[in-house]
MARKE-531747 format. One record per atom (N, C-alpha, C): atom name; residue in one letter; x, y, z. Coordinates in steps of 0.1 Angstrom, whole numbers, plus 2048, in hexadecimal, padded with zeros to 3 digits. Example, Ala and Ser with C-alpha at 12.3 -4.5 7.8 and 13.67 -1.06 7.14 Angstrom:
% MARKE-531747
<r><at>N</at><aa>A</aa><x>884</x><y>7C7</y><z>84E</z></r>
<r><at>CA</at><aa>A</aa><x>87B</x><y>7D3</y><z>84E</z></r>
<r><at>C</at><aa>A</aa><x>884</x><y>7DF</y><z>84E</z></r>
<r><at>N</at><aa>S</aa><x>880</x><y>7EA</y><z>847</z></r>
<r><at>CA</at><aa>S</aa><x>889</x><y>7F5</y><z>847</z></r>
<r><at>C</at><aa>S</aa><x>881</x><y>800</y><z>84F</z></r>
END
This chain:
% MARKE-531747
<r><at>N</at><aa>X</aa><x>788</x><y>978</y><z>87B</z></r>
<r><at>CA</at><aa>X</aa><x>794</x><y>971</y><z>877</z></r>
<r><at>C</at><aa>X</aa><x>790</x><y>967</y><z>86B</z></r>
<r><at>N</at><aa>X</aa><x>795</x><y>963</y><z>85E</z></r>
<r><at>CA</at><aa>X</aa><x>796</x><y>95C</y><z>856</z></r>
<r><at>C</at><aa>X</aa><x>79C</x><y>951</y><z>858</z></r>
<r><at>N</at><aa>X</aa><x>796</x><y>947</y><z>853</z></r>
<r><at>CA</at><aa>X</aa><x>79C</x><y>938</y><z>855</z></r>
<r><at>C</at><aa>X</aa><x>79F</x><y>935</y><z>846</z></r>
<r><at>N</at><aa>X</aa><x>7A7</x><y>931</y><z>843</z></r>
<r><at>CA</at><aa>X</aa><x>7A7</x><y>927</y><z>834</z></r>
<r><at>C</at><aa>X</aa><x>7AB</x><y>919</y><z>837</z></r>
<r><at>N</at><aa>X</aa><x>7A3</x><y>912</y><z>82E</z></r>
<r><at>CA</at><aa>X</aa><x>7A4</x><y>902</y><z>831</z></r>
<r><at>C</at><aa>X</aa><x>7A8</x><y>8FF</y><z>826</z></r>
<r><at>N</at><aa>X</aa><x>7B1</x><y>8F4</y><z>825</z></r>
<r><at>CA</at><aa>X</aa><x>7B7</x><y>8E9</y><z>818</z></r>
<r><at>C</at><aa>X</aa><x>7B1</x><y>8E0</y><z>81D</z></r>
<r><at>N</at><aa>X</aa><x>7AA</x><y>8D6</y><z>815</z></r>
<r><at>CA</at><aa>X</aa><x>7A7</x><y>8C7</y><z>813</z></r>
<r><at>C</at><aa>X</aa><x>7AD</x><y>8C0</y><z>80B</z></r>
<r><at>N</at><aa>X</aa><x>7B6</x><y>8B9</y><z>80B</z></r>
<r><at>CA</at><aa>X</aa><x>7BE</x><y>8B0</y><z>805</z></r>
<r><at>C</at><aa>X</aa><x>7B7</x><y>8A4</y><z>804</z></r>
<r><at>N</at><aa>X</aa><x>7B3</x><y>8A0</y><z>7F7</z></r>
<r><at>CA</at><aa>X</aa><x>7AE</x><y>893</y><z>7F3</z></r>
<r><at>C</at><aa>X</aa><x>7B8</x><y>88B</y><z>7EF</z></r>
<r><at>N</at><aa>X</aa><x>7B6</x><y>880</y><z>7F8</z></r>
<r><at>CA</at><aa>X</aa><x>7C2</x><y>875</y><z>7F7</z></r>
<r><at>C</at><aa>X</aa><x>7BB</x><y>869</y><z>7EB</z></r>
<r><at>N</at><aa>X</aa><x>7C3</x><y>86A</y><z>7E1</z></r>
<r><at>CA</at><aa>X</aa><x>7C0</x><y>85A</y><z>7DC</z></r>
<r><at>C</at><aa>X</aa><x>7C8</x><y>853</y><z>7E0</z></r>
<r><at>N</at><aa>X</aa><x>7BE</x><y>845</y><z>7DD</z></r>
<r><at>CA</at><aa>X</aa><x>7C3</x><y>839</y><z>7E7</z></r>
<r><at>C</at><aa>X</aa><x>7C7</x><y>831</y><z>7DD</z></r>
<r><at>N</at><aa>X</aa><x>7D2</x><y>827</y><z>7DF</z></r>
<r><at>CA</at><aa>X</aa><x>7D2</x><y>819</y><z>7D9</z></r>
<r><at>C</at><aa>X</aa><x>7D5</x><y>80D</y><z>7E2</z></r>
<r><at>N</at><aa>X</aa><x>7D6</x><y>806</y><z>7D9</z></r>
<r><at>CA</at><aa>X</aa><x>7DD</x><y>7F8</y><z>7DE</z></r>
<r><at>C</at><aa>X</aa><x>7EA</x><y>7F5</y><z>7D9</z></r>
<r><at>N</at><aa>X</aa><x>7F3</x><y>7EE</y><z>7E4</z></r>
<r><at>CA</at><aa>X</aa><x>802</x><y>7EC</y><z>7DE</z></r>
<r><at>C</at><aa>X</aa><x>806</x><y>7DD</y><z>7E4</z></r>
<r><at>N</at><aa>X</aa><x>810</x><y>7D9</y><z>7E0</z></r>
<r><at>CA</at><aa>X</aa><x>816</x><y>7CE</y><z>7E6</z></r>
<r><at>C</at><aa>X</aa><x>827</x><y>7D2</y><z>7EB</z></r>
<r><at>N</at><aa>X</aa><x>828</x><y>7CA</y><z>7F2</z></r>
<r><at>CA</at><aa>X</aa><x>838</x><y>7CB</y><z>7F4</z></r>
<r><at>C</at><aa>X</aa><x>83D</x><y>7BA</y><z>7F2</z></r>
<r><at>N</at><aa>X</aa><x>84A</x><y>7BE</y><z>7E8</z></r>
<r><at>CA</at><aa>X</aa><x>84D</x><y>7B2</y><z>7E4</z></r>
<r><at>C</at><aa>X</aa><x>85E</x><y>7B2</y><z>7EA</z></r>
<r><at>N</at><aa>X</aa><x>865</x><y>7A4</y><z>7EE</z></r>
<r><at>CA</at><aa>X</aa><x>873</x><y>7A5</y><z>7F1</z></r>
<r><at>C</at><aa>X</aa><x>87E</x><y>7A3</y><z>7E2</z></r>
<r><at>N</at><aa>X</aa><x>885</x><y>7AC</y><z>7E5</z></r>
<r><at>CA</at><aa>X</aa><x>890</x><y>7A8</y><z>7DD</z></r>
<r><at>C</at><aa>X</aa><x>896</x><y>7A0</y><z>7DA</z></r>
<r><at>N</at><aa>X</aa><x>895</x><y>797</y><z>7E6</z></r>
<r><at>CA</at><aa>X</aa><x>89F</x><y>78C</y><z>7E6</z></r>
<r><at>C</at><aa>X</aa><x>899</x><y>77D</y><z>7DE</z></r>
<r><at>N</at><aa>X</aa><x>88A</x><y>77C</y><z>7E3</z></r>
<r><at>CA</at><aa>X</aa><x>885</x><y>774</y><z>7D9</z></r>
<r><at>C</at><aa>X</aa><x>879</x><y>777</y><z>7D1</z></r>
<r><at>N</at><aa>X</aa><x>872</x><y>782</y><z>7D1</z></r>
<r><at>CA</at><aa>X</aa><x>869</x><y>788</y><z>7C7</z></r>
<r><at>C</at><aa>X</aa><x>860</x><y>784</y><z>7CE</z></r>
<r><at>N</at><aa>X</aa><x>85B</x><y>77C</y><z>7DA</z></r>
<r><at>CA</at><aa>X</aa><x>84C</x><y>77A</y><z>7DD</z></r>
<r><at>C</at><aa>X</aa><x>84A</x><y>785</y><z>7E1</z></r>
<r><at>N</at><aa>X</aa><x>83B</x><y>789</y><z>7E5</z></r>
<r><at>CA</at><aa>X</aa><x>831</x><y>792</y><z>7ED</z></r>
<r><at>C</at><aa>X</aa><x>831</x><y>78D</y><z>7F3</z></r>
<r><at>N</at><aa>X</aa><x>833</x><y>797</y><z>801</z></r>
<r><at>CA</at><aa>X</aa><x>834</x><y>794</y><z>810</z></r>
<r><at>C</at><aa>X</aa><x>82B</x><y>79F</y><z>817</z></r>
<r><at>N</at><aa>X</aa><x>822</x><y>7A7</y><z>80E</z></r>
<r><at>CA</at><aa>X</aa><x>81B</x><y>7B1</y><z>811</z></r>
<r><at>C</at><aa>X</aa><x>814</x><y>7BA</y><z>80B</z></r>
<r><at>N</at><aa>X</aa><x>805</x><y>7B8</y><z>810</z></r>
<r><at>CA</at><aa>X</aa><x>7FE</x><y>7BD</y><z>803</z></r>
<r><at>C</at><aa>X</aa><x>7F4</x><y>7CB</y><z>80F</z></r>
<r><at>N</at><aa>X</aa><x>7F6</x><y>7D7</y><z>80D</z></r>
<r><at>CA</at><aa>X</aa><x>7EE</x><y>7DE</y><z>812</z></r>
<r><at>C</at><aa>X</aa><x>7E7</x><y>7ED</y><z>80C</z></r>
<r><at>N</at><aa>X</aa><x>7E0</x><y>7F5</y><z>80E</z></r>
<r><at>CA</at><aa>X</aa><x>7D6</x><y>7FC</y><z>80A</z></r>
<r><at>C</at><aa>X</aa><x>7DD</x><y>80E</y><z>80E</z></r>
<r><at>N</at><aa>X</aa><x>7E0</x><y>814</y><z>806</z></r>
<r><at>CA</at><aa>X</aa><x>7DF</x><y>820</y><z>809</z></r>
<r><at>C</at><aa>X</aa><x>7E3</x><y>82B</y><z>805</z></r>
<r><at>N</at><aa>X</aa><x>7E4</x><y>83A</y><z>80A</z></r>
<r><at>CA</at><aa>X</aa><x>7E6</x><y>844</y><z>802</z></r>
<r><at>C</at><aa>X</aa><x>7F1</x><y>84F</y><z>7FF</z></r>
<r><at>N</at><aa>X</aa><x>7F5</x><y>858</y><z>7FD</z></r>
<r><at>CA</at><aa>X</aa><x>806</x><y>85D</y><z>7FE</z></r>
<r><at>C</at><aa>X</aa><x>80D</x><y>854</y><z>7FC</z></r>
<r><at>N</at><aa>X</aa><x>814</x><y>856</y><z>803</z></r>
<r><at>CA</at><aa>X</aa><x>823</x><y>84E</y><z>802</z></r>
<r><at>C</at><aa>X</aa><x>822</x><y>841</y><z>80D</z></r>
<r><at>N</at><aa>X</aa><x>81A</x><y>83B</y><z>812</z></r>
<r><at>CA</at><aa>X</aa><x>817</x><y>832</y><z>817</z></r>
<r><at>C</at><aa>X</aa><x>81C</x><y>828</y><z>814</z></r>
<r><at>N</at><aa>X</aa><x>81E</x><y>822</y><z>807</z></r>
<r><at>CA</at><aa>X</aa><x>826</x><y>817</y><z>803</z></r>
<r><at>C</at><aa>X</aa><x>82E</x><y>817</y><z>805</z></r>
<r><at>N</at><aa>X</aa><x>83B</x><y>820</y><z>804</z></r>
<r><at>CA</at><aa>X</aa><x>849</x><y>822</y><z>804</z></r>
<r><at>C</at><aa>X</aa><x>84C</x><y>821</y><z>810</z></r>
<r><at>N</at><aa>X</aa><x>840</x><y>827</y><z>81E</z></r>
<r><at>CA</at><aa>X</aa><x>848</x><y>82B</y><z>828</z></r>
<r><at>C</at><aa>X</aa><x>84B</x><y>819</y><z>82F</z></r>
<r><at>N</at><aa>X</aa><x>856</x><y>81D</y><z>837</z></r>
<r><at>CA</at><aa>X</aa><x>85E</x><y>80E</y><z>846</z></r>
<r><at>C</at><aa>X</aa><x>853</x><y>817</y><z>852</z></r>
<r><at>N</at><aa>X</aa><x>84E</x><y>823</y><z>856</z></r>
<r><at>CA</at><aa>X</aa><x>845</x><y>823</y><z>861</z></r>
<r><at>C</at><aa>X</aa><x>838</x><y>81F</y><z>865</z></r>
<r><at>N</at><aa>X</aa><x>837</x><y>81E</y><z>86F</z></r>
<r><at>CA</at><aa>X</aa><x>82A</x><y>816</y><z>874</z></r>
<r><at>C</at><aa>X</aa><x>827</x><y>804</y><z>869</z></r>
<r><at>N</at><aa>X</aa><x>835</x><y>7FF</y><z>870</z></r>
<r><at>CA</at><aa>X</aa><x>834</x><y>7F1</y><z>869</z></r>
<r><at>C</at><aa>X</aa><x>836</x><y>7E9</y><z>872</z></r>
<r><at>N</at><aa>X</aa><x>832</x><y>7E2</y><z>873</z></r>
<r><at>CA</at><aa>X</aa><x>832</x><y>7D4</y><z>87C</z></r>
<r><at>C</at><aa>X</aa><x>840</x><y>7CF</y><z>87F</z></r>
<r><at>N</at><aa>X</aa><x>841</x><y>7C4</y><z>889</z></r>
<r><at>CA</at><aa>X</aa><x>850</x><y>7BF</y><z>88A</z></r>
<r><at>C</at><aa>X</aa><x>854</x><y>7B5</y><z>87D</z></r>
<r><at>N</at><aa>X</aa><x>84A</x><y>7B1</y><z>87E</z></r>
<r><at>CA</at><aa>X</aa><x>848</x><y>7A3</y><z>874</z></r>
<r><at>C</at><aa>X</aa><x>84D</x><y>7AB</y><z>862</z></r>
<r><at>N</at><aa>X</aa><x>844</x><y>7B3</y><z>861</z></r>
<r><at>CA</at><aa>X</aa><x>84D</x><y>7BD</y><z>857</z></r>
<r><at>C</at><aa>X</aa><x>85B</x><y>7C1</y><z>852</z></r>
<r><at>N</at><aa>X</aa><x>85B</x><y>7C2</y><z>85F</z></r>
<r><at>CA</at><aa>X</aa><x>86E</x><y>7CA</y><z>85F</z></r>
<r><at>C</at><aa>X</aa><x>871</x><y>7BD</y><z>863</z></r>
<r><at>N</at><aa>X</aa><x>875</x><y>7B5</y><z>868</z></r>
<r><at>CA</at><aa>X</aa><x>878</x><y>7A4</y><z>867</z></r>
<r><at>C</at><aa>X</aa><x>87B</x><y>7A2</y><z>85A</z></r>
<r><at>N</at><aa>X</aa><x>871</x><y>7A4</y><z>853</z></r>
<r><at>CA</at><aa>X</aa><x>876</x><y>79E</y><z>842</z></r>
<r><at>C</at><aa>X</aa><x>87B</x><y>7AA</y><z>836</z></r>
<r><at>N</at><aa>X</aa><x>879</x><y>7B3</y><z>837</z></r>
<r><at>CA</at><aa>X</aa><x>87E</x><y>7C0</y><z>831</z></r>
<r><at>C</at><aa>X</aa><x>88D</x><y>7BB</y><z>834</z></r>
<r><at>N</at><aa>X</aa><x>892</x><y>7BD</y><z>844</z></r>
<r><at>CA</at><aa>X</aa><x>89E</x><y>7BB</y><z>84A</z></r>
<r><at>C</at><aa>X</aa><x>8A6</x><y>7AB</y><z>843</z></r>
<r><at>N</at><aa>X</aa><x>89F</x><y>7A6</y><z>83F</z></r>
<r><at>CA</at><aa>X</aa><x>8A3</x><y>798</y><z>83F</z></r>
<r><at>C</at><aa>X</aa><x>8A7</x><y>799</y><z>82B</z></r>
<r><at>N</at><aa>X</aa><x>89F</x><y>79F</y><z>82A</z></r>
<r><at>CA</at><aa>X</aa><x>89C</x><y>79F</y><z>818</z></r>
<r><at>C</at><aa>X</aa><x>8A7</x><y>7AB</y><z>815</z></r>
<r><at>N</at><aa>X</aa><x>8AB</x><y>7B3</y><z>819</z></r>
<r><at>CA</at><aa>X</aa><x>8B3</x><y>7BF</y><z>819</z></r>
<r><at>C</at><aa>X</aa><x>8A6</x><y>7C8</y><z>80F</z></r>
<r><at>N</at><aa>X</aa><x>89B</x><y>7C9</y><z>813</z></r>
<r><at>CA</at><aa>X</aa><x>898</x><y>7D7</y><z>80B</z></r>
<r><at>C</at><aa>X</aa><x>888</x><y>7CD</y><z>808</z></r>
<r><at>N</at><aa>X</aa><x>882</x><y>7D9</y><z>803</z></r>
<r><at>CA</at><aa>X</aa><x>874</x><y>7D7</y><z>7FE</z></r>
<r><at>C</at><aa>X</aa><x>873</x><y>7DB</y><z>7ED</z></r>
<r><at>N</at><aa>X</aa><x>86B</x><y>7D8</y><z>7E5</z></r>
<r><at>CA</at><aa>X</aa><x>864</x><y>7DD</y><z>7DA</z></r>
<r><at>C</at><aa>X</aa><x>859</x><y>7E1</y><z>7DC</z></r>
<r><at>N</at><aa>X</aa><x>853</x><y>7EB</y><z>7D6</z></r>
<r><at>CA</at><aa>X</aa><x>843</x><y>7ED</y><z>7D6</z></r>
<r><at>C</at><aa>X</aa><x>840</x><y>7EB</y><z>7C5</z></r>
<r><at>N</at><aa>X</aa><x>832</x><y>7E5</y><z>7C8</z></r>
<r><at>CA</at><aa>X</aa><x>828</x><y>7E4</y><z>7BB</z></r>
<r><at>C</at><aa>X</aa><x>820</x><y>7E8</y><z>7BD</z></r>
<r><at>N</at><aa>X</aa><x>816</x><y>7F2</y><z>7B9</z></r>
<r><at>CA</at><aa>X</aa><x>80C</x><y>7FB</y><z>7B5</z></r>
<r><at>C</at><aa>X</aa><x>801</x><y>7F1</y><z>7AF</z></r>
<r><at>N</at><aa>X</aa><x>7FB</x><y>7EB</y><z>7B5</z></r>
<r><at>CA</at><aa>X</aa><x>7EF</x><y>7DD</y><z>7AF</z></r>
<r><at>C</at><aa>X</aa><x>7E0</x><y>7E8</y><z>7AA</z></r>
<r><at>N</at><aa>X</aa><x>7DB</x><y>7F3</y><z>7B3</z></r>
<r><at>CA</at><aa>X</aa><x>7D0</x><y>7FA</y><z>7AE</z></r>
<r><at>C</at><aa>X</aa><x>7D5</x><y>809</y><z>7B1</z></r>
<r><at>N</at><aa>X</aa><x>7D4</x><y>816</y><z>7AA</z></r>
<r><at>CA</at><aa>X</aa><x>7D1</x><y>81F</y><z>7AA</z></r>
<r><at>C</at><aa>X</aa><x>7C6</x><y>82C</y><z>7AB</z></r>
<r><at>N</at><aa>X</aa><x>7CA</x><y>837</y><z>7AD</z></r>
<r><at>CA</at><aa>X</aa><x>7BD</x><y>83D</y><z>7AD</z></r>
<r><at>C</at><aa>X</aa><x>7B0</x><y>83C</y><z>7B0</z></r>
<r><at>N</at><aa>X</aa><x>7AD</x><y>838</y><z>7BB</z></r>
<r><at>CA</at><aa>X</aa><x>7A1</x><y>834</y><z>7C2</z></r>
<r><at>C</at><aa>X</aa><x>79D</x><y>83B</y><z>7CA</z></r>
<r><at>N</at><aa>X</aa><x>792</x><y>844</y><z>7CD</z></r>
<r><at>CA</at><aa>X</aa><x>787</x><y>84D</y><z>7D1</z></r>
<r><at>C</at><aa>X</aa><x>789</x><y>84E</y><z>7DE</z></r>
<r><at>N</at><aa>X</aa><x>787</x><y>841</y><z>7E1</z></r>
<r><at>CA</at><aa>X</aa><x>788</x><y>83E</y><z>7F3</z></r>
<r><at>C</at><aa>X</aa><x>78B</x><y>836</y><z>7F7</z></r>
<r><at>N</at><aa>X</aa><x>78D</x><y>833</y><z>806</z></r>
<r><at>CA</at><aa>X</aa><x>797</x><y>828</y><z>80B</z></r>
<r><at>C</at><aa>X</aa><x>790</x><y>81A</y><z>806</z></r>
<r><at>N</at><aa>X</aa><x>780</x><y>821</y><z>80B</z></r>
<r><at>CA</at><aa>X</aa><x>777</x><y>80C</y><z>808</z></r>
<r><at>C</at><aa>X</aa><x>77B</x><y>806</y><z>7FA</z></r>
<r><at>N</at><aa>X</aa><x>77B</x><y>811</y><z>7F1</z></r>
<r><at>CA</at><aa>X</aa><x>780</x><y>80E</y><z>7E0</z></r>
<r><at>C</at><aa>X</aa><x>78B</x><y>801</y><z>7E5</z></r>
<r><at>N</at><aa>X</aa><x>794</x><y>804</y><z>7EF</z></r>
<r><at>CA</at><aa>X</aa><x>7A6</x><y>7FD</y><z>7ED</z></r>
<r><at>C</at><aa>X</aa><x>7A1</x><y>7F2</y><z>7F8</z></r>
<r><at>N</at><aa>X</aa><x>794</x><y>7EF</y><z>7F8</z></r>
<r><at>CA</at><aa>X</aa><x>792</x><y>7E5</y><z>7FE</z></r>
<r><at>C</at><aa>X</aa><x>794</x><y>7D8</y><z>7F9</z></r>
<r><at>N</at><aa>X</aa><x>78C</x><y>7DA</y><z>7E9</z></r>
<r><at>CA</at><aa>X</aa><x>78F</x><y>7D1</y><z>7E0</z></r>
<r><at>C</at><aa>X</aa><x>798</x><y>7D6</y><z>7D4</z></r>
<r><at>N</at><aa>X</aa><x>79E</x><y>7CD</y><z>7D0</z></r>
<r><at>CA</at><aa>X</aa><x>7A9</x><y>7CA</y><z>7C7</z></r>
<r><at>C</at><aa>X</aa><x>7A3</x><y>7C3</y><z>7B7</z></r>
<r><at>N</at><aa>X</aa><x>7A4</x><y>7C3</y><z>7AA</z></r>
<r><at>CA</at><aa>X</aa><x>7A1</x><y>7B8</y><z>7A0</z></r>
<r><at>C</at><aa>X</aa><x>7AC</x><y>7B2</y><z>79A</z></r>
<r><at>N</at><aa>X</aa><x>7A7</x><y>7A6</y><z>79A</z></r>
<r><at>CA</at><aa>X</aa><x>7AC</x><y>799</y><z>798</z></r>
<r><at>C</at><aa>X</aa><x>7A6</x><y>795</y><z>787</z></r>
<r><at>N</at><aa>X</aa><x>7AF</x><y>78D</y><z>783</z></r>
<r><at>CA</at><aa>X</aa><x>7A7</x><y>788</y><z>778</z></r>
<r><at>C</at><aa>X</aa><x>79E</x><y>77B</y><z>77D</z></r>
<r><at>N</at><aa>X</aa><x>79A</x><y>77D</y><z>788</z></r>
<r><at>CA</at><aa>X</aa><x>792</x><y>771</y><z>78C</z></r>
<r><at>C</at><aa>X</aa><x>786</x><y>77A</y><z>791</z></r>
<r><at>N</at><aa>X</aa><x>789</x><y>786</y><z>797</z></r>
<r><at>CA</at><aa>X</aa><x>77B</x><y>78C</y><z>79B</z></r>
<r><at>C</at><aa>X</aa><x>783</x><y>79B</y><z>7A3</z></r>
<r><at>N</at><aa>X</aa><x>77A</x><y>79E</y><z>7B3</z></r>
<r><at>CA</at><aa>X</aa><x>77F</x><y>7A3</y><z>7B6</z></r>
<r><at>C</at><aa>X</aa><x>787</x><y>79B</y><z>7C4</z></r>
<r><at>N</at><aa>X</aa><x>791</x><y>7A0</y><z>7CD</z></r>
<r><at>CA</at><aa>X</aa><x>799</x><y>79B</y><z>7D6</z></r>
<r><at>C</at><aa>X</aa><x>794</x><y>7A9</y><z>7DE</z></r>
<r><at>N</at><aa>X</aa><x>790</x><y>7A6</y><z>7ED</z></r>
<r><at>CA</at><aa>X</aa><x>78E</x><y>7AF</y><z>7F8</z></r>
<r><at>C</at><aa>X</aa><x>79A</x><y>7AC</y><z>800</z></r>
<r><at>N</at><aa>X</aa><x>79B</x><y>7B6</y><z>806</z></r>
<r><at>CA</at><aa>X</aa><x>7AC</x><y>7B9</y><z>810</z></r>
<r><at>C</at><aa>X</aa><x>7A4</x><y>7BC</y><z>81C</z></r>
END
């Protein structure tokens, strides 16, 4: 019997989520696909302010990164920032 395997290399980034209602970041997390956009596997505290703010923005802070440890750190024009 033949097997065929796909390996999908995920690149990673970093994003924020910012509210509508007043433009702060209320959320800054690491990751790959469509990760940023998704409301699943979110905390209550999350949807608390999503729900409160009517909606989220995403910002794309780093791109294209190799692997997850890469989206550990972030650059700053101060240096780097670890998550």
């Amino acid at each position: 019997m033949l097997f065929r395997s796909t390996i999908m290399t995920a690149i990673y980034y970093v994003y924020e989520h910012t509210r509508p209602d007043t433009g702060n970041v209320f959320y800054v997390g690491k990751g790959s696909f469509k990760r940023a956009y998704s409301k699943a596997k979110r905390n209550k505290h999350w949807h608390n302010i999503v729900n409160k703010a009517q909606g989220f923005s995403v910002n794309i802070i780093a791109k294209d990164l190799d692997n997850i440890k890469q989206a550990n750190f972030i650059p700053t024009k101060d240096g780097l920032v670890m998550l």
